[in-house]
Structures are given as C-alpha cells and as structure tokens.
N, C-alpha and C positions, 0 to 999 in steps of 0.2 A: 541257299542261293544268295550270293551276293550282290549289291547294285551296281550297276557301271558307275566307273567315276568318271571326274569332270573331263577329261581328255579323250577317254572311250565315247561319252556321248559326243564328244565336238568332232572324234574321227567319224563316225559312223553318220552322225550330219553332215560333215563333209561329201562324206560316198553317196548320201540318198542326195544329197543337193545336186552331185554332177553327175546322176545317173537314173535321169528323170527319164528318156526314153526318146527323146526330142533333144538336136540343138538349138533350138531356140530355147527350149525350158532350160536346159541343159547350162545355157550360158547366162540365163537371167537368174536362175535359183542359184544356180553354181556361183555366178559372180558374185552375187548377192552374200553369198556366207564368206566369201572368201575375203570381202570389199569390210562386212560386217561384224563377223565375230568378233572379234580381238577384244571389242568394249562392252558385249554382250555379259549381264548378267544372270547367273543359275536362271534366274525367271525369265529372264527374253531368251535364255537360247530352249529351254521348254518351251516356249509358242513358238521358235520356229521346228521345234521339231512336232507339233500338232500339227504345223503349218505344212508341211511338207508331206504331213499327213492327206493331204486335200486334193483333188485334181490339176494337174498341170495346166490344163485351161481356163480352171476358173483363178489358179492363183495368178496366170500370165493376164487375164480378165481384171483382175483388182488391181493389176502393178501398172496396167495400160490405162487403166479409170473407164472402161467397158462395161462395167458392172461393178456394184458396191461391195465394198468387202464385209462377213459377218462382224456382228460388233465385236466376237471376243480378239478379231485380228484389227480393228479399227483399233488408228493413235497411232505412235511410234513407228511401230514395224511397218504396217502398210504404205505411211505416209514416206517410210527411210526407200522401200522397195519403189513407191510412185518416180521416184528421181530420177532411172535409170542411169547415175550416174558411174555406177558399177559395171558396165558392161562394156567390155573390151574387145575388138573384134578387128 
C-alpha cells in the first residue's frame, strides 16, 4: 500500500471541504481551503484534514467564536478560519 502524495491529499481535501452536506459549511470549509491552501504546509494541511474530520457545526461554531475551538485546532488555523474573509457569496 502506498501513501497519497501531496496533491492526492489536497484533492481529496478539496472534495471533503465542498461537500460537507450544508451550504453554508459548504461555502465556509470550502472557501476556506480554496482562500487557504496554497501556503499551507505538510503539517497545516494535516490539521485541516483532522479538522474537517469534526462536525460541521461545531467547526462553523469556532470560525463564528460561538464556542471555543479544542486546543489542538487553537492558533493559526482557527484564528485564519475566524476572519471570514474567505467567503464569497
């Protein structure tokens, strides 16, 4: 078995980010990688794919400041995600 490379996992984050089930998550997760990736390093695009791991409520919940985000997604990403400036509508 071999491991997805870097391009496989940014595709496949790509799908899971704009096919969250909701558009509103849809366009906040979605904008969010689309707005984001490009500067993401192997380690920041790994927590967002933990991240995406998580419910759409509670991640749409942290990026609104509704409730606090757990510490391992506290810092950068959460704080990049709080901006909404990613989001095109």
């Amino acid at each position: 078995m071999t491991l997805p490379d870097l391009q496989q996992r940014l595709a496949r984050a790509k799908y899971r980010a704009w096919h969250r089930g909701t558009r509103e998550a849809d366009y906040m997760i979605g904008g969010f990688f689309d707005a984001r990736h490009q500067s993401w390093s192997e380690a920041e695009l790994a927590l967002f794919e933990e991240l995406i791991d998580e419910d759409d409520v509670d991640i749409m919940a942290w990026a609104l400041g509704t409730a606090e985000a757990p510490e391992k997604y506290a810092g950068p990403l959460i704080e990049a995600l709080k901006k909404l400036d990613y989001v095109t509508i």
